[in-house]
MOPAC internal coordinates of N, CA, C and O (Angstrom, degrees):
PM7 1SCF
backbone

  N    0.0000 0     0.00 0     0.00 0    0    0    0
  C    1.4504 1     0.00 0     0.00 0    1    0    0
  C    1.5350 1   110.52 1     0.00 0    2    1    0
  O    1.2310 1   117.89 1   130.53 1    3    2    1
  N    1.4403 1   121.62 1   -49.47 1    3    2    1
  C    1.5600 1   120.43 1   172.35 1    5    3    2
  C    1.4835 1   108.66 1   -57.04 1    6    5    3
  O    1.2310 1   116.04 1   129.65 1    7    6    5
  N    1.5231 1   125.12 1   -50.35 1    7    6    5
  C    1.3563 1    96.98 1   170.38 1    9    7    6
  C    1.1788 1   131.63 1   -89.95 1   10    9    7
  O    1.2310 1   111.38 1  -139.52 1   11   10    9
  N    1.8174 1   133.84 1    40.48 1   11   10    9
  C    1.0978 1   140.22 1   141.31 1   13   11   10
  C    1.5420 1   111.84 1   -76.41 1   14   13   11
  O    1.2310 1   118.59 1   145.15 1   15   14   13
  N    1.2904 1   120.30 1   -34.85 1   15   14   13
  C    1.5590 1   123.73 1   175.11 1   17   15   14
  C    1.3787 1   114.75 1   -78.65 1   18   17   15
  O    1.2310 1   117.15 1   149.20 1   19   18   17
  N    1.7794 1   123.03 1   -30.80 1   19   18   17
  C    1.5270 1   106.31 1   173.04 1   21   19   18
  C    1.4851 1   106.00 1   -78.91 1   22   21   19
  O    1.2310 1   118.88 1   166.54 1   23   22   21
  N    1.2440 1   119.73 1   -13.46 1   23   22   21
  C    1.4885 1   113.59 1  -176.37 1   25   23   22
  C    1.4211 1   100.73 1   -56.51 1   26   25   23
  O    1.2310 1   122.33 1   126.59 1   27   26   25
  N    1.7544 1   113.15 1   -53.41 1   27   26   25
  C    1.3517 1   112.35 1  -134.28 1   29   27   26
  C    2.0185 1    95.40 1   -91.84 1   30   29   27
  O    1.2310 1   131.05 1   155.97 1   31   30   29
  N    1.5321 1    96.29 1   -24.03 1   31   30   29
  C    1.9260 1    90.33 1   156.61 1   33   31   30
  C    0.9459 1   110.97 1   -62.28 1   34   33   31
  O    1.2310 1   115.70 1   112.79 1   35   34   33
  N    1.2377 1   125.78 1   -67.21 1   35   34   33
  C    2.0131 1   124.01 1  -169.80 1   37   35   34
  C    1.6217 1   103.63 1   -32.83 1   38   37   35
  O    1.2310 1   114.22 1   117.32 1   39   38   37
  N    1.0568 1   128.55 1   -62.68 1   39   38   37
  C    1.5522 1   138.91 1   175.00 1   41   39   38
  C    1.8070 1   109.89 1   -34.75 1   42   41   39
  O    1.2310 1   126.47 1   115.24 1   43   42   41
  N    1.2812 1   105.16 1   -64.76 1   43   42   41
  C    1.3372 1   129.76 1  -171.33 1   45   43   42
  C    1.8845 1    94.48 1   -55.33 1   46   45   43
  O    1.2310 1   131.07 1   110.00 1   47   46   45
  N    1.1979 1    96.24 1   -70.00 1   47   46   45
  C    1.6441 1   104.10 1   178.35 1   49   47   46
  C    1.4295 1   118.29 1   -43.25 1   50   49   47
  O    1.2310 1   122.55 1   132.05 1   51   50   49
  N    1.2294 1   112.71 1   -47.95 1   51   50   49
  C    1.8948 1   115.66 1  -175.62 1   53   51   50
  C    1.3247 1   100.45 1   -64.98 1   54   53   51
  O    1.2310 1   109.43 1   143.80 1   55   54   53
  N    1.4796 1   137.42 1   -36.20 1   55   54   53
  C    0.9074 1   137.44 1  -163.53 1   57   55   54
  C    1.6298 1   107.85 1   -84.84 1   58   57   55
  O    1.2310 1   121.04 1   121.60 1   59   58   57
  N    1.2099 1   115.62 1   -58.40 1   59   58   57
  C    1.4253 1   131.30 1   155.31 1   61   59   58
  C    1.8976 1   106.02 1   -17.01 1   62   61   59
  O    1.2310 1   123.46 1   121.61 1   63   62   61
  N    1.3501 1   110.96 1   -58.39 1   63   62   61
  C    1.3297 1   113.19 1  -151.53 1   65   63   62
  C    1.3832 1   109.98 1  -103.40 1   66   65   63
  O    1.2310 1   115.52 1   162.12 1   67   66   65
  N    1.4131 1   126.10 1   -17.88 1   67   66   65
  C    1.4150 1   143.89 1   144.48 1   69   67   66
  C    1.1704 1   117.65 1   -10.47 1   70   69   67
  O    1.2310 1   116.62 1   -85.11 1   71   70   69
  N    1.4853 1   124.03 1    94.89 1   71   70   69
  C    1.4663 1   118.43 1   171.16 1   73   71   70
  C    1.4472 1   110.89 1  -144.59 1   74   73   71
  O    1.2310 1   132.13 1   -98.92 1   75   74   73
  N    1.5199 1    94.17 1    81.08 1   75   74   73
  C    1.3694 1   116.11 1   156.28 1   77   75   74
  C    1.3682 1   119.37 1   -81.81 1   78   77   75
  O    1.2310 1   124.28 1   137.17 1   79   78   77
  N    1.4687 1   109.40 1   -42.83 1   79   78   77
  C    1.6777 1   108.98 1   178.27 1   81   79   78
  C    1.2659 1   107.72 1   -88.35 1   82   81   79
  O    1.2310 1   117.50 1   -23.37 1   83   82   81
  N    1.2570 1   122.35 1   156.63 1   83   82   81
  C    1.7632 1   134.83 1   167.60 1   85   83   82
  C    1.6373 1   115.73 1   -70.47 1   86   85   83
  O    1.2310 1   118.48 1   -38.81 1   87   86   85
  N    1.1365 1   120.50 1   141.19 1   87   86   85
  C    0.8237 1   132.37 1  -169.10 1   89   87   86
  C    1.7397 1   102.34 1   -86.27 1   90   89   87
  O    1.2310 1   129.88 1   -34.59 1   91   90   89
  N    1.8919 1    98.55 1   145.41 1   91   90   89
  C    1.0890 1   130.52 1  -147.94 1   93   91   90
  C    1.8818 1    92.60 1   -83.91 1   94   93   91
  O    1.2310 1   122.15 1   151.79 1   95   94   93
  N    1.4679 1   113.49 1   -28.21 1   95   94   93
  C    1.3293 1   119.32 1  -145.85 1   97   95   94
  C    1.6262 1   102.06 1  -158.05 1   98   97   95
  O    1.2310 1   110.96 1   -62.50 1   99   98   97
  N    1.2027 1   134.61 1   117.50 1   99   98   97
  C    1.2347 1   128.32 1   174.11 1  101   99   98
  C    1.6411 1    96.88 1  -104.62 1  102  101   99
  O    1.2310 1   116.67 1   -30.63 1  103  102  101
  N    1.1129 1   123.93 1   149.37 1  103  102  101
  C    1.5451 1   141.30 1   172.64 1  105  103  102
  C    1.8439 1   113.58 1  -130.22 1  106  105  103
  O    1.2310 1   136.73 1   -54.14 1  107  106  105
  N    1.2721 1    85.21 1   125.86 1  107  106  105
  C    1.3645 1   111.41 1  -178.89 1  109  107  106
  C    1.0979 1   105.50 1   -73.42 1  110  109  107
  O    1.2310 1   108.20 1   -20.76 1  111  110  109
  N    1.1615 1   139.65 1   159.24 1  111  110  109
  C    1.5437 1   134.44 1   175.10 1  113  111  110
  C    1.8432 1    83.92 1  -164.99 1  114  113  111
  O    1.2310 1   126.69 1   -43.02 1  115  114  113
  N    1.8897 1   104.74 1   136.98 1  115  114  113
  C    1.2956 1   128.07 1   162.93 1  117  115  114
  C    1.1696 1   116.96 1  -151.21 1  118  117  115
  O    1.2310 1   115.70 1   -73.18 1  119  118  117
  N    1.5319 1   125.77 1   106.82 1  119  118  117
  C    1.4714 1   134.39 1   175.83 1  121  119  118
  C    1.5219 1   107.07 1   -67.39 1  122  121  119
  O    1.2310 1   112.46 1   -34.70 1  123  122  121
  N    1.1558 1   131.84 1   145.30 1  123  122  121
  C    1.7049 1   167.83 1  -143.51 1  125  123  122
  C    1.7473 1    95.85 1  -145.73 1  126  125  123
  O    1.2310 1   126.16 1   -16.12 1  127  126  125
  N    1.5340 1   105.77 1   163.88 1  127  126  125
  C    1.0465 1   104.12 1   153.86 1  129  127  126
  C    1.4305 1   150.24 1   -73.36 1  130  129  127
  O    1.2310 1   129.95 1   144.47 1  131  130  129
  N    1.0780 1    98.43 1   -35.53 1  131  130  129
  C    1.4749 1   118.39 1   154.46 1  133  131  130
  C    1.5964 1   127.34 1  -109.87 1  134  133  131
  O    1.2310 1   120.52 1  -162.13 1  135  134  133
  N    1.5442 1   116.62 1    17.87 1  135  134  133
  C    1.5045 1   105.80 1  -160.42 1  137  135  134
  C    1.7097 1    81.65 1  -153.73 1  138  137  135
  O    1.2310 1   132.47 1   -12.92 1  139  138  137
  N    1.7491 1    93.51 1   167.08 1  139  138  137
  C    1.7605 1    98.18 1   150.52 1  141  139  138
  C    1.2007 1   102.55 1  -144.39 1  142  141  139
  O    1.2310 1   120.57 1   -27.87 1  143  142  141
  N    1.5859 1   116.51 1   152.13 1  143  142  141
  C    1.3312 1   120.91 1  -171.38 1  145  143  142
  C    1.8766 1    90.65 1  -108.09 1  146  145  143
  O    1.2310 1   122.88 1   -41.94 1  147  146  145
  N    1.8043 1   112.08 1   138.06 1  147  146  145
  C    1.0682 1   102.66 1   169.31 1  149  147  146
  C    2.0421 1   102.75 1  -114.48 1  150  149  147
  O    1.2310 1   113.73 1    -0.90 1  151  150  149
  N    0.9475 1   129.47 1   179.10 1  151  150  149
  C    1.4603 1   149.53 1  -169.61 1  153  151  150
  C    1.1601 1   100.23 1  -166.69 1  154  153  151
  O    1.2310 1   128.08 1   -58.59 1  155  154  153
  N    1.7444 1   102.05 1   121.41 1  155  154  153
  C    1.5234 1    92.35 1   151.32 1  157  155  154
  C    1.8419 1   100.23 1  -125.50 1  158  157  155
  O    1.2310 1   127.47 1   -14.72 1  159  158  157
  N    1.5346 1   103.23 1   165.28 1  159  158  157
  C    0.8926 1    96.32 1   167.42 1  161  159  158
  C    1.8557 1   104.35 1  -163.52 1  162  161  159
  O    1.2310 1   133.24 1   -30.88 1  163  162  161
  N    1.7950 1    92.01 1   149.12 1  163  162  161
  C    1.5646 1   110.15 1  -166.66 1  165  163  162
  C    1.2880 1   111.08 1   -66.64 1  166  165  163
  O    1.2310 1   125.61 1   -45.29 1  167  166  165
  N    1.2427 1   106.83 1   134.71 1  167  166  165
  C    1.3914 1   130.60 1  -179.80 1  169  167  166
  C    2.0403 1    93.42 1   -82.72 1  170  169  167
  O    1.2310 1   118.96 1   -63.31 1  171  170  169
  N    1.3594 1   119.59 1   116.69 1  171  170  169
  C    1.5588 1   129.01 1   134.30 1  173  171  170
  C    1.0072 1   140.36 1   -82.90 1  174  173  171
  O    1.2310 1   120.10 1   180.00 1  175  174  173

């Protein structure tokens, strides 16, 4: 049974972490002290 579940992470993960294609959307991210500001913005 555990290695039906690392199988099906390992899968999940390669795919997850796969970056052959460019990304659709880059996001800015800046932590505050009390806040975070997010931005995204489209990649052309």
């Amino acid at each position: 049974m555990v290695l039906v579940f690392f199988y099906f992470t390992d899968r999940d993960q390669q795919a997850i972490d796969n970056r052959a294609e460019p990304a659709d959307v880059v996001v800015d991210v800046r932590g505050k002290q009390w806040a975070w500001d997010f931005n995204y913005k489209r990649v052309t």
